[in-house]
Phi, psi and omega in degrees: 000298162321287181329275202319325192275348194261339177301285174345287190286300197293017207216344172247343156295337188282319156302317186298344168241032173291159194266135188256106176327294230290330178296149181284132171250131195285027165230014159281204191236132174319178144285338167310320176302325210292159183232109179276324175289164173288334176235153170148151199258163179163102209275151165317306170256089217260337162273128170226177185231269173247322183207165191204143165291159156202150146250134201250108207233123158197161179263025159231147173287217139124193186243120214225149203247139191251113198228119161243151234219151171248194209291338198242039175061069142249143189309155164220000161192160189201154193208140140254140177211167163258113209251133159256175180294148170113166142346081183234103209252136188205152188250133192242113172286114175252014181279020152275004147312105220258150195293115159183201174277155156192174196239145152243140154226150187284102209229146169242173208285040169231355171078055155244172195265106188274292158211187179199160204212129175285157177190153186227156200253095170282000000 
């Protein structure tokens, strides 16, 4: 009886310490998210509110400019960061924005345009 019940616990601690498949691993990049090119921008959403994912995909590291632009292309907000190759999930806060259309776009440190992405401000 001890034997069979000490098998029971040991055959259920060992399993209990298999890696579980099934879990979501938090550093991928979602599908909402996803970029099939190597460079390129690409927002969670096109309806926002006060903030939205975006993900920011490129193949050099460095420092790179977050520019969002209103209906008649003028900048109304710019962000500089430091970017890595690759997947770079990021959150952009809009609620000081007034409800319209508006554009993000990615600029790299020569101000050329990588990529840019629609949005609507509710």
């Amino acid at each position: 009886m001890k034997k069979s019940l000490f098998f029971v616990l040991a055959v259920i601690t060992l399993t209990g310490c298999f890696k579980d498949d099934l879990q979501p691993n938090p550093f991928l990049t979602p599908n909402t998210l996803e970029i099939k090119n190597s460079v390129g921008i690409k927002l969670e959403s096109v309806f926002v509110t006060s903030e939205v994912k975006m993900n920011v995909k490129i193949e050099t590291s460095g420092l790179y400019t977050v520019k969002i632009l209103d209906i008649a292309n003028r900048v109304v907000s710019k962000e500089s960061m430091n970017v890595t190759v690759g997947d770079n999930i990021l959150k952009v806060y809009t609620s000081a924005l007034p409800s319209s259309a508006y554009r993000i776009g990615l600029y790299d440190s020569n101000n050329i345009l990588l990529g840019i992405a629609d949005f609507n401000k509710l």
